[in-house]
C-alpha positions in Angstrom: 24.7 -20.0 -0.1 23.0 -17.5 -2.9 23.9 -14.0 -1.4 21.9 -10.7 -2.8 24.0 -7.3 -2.5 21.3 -4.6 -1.9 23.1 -1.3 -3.0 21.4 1.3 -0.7 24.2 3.9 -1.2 22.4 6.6 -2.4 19.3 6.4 -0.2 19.5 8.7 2.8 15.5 9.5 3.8 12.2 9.7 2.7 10.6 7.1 -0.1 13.8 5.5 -0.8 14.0 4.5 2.8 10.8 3.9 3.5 10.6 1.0 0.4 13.9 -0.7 1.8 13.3 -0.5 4.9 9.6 -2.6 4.1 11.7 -4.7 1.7 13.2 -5.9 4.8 11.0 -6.0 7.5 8.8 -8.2 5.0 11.3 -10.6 3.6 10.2 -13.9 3.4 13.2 -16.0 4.5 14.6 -18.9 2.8 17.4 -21.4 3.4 20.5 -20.8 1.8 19.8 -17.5 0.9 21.5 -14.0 2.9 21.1 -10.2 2.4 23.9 -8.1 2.3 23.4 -4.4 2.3 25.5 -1.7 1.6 24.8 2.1 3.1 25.6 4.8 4.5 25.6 4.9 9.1 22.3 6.7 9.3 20.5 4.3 7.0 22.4 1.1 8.6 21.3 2.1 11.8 17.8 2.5 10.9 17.3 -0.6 9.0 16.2 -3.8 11.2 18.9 -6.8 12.5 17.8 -9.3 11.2 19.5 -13.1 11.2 19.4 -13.8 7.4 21.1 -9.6 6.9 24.4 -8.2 7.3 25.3 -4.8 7.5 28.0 -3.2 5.8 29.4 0.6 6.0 32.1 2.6 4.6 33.4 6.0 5.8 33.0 7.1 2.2 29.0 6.6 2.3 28.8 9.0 5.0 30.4 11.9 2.7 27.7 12.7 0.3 26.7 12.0 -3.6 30.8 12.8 -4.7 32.3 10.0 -2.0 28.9 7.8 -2.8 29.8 7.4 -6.3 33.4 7.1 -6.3 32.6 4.5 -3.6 30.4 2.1 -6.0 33.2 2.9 -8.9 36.3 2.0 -6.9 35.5 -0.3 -4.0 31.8 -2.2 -4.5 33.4 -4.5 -6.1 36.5 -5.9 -3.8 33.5 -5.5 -0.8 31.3 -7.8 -2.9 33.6 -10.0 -3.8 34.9 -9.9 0.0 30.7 -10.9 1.5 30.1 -13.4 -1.3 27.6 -11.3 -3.3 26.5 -13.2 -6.4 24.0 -10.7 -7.6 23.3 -6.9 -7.1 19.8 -5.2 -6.4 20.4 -1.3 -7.3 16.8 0.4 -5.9 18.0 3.7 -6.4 18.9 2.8 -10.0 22.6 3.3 -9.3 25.1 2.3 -12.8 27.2 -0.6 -10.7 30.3 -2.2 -11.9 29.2 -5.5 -11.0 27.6 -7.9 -12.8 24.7 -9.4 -12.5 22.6 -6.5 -11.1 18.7 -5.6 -10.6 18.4 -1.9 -11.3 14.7 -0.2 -10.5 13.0 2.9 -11.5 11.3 5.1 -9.1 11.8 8.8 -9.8 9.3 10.0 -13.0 11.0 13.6 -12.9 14.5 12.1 -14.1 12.3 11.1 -17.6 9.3 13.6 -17.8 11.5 16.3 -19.7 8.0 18.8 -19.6 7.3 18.0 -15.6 11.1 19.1 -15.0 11.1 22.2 -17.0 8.5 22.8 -13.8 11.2 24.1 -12.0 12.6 27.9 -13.5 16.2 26.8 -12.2 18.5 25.8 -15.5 20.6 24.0 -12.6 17.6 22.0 -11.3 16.6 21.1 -14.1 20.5 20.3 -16.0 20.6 17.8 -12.5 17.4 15.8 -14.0 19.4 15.6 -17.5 22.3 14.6 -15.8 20.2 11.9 -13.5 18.3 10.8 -16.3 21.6 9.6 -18.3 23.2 7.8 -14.8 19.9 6.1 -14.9 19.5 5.0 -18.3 23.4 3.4 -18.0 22.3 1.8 -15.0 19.3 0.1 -17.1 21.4 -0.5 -20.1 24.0 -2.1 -18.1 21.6 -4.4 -16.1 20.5 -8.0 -15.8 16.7 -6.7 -15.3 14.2 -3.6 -14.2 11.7 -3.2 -11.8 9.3 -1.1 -12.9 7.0 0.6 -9.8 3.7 0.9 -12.2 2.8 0.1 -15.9 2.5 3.8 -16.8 6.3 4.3 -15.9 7.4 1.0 -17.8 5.8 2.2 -20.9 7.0 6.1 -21.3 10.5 4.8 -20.2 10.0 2.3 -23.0 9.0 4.3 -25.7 11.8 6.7 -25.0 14.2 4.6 -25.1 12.9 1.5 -27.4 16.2 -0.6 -26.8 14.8 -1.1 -23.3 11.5 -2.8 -24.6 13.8 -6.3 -25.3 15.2 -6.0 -21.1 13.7 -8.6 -18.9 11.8 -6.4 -16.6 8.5 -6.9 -14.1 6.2 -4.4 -12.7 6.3 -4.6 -8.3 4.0 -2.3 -6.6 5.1 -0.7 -3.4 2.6 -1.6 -0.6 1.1 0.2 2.2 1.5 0.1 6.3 -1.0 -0.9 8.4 -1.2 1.9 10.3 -3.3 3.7 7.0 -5.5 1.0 7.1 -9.4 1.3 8.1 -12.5 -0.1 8.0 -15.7 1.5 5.7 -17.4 1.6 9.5 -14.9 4.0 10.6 -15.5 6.2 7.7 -19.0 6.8 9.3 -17.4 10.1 10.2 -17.5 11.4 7.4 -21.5 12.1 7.4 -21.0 12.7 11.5 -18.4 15.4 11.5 -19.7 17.2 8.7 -22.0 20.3 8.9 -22.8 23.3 6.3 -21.4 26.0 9.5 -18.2 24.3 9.5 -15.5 25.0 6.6 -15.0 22.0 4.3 -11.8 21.1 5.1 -9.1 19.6 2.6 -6.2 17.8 3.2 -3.3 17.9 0.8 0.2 15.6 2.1 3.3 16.1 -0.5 6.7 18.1 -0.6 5.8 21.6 -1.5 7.3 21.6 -5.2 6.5 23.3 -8.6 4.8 19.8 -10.2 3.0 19.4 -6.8 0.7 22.6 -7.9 0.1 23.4 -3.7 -0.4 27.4 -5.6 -3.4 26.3 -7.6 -4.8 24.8 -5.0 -4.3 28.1 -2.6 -6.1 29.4 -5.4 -8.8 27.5 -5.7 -9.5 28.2 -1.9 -9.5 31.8 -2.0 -11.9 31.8 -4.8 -14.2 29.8 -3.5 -14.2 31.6 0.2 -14.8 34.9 -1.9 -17.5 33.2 -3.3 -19.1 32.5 0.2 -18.3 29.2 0.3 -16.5 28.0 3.4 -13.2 25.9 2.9 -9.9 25.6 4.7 -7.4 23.9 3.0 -4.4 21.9 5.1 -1.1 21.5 3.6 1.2 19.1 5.0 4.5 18.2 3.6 8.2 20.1 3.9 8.7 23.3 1.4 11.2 23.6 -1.3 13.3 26.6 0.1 13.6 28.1 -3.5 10.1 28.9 -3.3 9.9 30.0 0.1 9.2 33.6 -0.8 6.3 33.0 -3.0 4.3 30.4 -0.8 4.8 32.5 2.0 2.9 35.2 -0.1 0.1 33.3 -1.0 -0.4 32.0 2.5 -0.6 35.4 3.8 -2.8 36.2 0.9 -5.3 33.2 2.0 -6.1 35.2 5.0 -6.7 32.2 7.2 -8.0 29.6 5.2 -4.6 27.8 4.4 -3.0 26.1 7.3 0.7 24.7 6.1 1.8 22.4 9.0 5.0 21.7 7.7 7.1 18.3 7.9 5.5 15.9 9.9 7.0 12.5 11.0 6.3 9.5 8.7 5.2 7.9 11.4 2.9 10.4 12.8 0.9 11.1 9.4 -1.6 8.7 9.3 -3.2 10.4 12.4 -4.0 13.3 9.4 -6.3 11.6 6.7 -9.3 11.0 9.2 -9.5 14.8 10.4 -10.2 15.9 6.5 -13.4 16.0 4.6 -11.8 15.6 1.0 -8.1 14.6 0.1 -6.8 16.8 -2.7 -4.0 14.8 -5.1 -2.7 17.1 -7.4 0.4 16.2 -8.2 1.3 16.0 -12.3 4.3 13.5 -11.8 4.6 11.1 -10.0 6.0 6.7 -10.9 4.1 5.2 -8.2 2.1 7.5 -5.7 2.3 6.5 -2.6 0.6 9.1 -1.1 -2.6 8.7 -3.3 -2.8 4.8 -2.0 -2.1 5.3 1.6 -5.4 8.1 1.3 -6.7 5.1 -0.3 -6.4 3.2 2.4 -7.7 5.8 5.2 -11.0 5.9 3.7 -11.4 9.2 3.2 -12.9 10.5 0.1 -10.3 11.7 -3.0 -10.6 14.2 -5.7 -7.2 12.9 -7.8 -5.1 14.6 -10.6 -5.8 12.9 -13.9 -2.3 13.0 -14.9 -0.3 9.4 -15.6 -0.1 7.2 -13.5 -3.0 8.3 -11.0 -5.7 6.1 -13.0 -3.5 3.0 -13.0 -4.3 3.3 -9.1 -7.1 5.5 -8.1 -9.5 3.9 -11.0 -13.2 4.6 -10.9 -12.5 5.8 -6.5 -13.9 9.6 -7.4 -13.9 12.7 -9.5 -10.4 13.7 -11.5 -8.9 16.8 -11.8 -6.8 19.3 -14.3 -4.6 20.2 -11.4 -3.4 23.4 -13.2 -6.6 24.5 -14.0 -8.1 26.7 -11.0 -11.9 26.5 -12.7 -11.8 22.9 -12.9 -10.5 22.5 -9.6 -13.2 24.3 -7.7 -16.0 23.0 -9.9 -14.9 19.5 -8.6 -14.4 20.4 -5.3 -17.7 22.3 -5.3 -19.1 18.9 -6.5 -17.5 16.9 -3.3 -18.8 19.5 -1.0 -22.5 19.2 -2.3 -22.5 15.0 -2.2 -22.8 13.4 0.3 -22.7 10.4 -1.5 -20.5 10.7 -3.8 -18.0 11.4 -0.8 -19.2 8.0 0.9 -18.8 6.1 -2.6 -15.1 7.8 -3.0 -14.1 6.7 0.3 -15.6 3.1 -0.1 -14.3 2.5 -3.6 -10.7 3.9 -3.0 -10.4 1.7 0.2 -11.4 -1.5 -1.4 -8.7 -0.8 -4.4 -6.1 0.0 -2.2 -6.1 -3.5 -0.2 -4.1 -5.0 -2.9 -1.2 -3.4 -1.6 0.9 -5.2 0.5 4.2 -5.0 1.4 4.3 -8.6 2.2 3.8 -9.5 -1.5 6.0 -6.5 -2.5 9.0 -7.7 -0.8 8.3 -11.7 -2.4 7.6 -10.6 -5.3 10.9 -8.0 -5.7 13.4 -11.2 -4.7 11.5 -13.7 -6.6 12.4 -11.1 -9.6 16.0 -10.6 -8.4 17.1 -14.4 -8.1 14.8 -15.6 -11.0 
């Protein structure tokens, strides 16, 4: 029987959880073949039972990064060895003393040395140093890399050049179904909007230096003291170090920015259809996931033209300078105005986003691993 270890030790929420979890749900069984994963209790017990899966824990994955590592160092390999693993997949790009293993690259901010230096903390951003060298052993060390997008594969590459001669494949993530909708639906878009109303914008990411959520609170002030209605909704948990400073400029909005704060995965597709314009201003990101699953709602986007947006959002709508407050009203000004435009955005992004599937995400990511 060919066994696959899934190393999930350092995935606790959010992305990380969401792509494994898919990984599963979507795997396309085959005789012969088993899934062994390794976690922590929380994860475990959120993942699905499945026949071809088994489900292994260890009081040391419930105790943190510290525990996590000295886990992988000390006892992955007796527990491999115990379940019959014959190869690793690592999808939080973990170093594993086991060979042969997958590794995979998902997190830009570990690489992007001027996207880090984002955040004033000398501790936050020593951490990205520190993560960027555990990754680039994991890479050195492995059989392969998944890459999550073509722009990632090549600034990883030309950084470090000894990676360009690594077997190595680019997998997209895919997108739920529960994003998905049809161009009739985006009808609304001409029915729910009228000049009294504000022009409302829809922004879903963590709040975070590289996410620029400040320019964009800019941007609406300056445009309601022009006279032009607009009412900006943030949605997406805040960074507590800059908890002071966003609460300021939300008070300073005077109304016109709404942060709803953390909202269920499950729950925020229910968001994208009550906005007029999706704002992605993000200036770092491997794959963005948000960006596609917008995509796929069919609402109309106005995108950062930082790397790797383009790969993705293509010819859908207008880009951005997210960090420049001018160009970011001139485009939304230009949304607001075009009707059009706004149906063309929706139409465009929606047909480019149905080439994400999860389905062929998951085939494609074990086809790579057992190849």
């Amino acid at each position: 029987m060919n066994v696959i270890g899934i190393d999930a030790s350092n995935i606790a929420a959010g992305g990380g959880l969401t792509h494994l979890r898919e990984l599963i749900d979507n795997y396309h069984e085959i005789k012969d073949q088993h899934l062994v994963i390794f976690a922590n209790k929380n994860v475990l017990n959120l993942l699905p039972d499945k026949t071809y899966i088994t489900k292994i824990g260890h009081s040391w994955l419930n105790k943190g990064t510290l525990f996590n590592m000295l886990w992988r160092l000390l006892l992955l390999r007796s527990s491999a060895k115990k379940h019959g693993v014959e190869i690793f997949f690592t999808p939080g790009g973990n170093f594993l003393p086991f060979r042969p293993y997958i590794s995979m690259s998902q997190n830009m901010l570990v690489f992007e040395s001027k996207e880090r230096n984002r955040f004033p903390s000398i501790l936050d951003r020593l951490r990205y140093v520190i993560l960027e060298f555990k990754q680039i052993l994991s890479f050195y060390f492995s059989s392969g890399i998944i890459y999550i997008s073509e722009y990632a594969r090549s600034f990883i590459q030309k950084k470090y050049p000894f990676l360009r001669h690594k077997k190595s494949g680019i997998i997209y993530h895919g997108v739920a179904e529960r994003f998905n909708s049809s161009a009739q639906d985006n009808l609304k878009i001409e029915e729910n909007f009228t000049k009294e109303k504000p022009f409302r914008l829809l922004y879903i990411s963590i709040i975070n230096y590289y996410k620029h959520q400040d320019k964009l609170i800019e941007a609406t002030k300056r445009l309601n003291n022009l006279g032009v209605p607009i009412e900006l909704h943030l949605i997406g948990p805040l960074n507590p170090k800059m908890k002071s400073e966003f609460e300021a400029l939300l008070e300073s909005a005077n109304g016109s920015v709404i942060h709803h704060g953390k909202i269920p995965y499950e729950n925020i597709h229910e968001f994208y259809g009550k906005c007029d314009l999706f704002v992605f201003a993000s200036t770092c990101e491997n794959m963005p996931n948000i960006l596609i699953e917008a995509m796929r709602s069919n609402v109309p986007i106005l995108c950062s033209n930082y790397g790797p947006m383009p790969e993705f959002f293509k010819d859908a709508g207008l880009y951005f300078d997210p960090i420049n407050i001018d160009d970011i009203c001139s485009k939304i000004l230009e949304y607001k105005n075009s009707l059009s435009l706004r149906k063309s955005s929706s139409i465009r992004g929606l047909k480019l986003a149905s080439a994400y599937s999860w389905s062929d995400c998951s085939k494609k990511t074990f086809d790579f691993i057992i190849d």
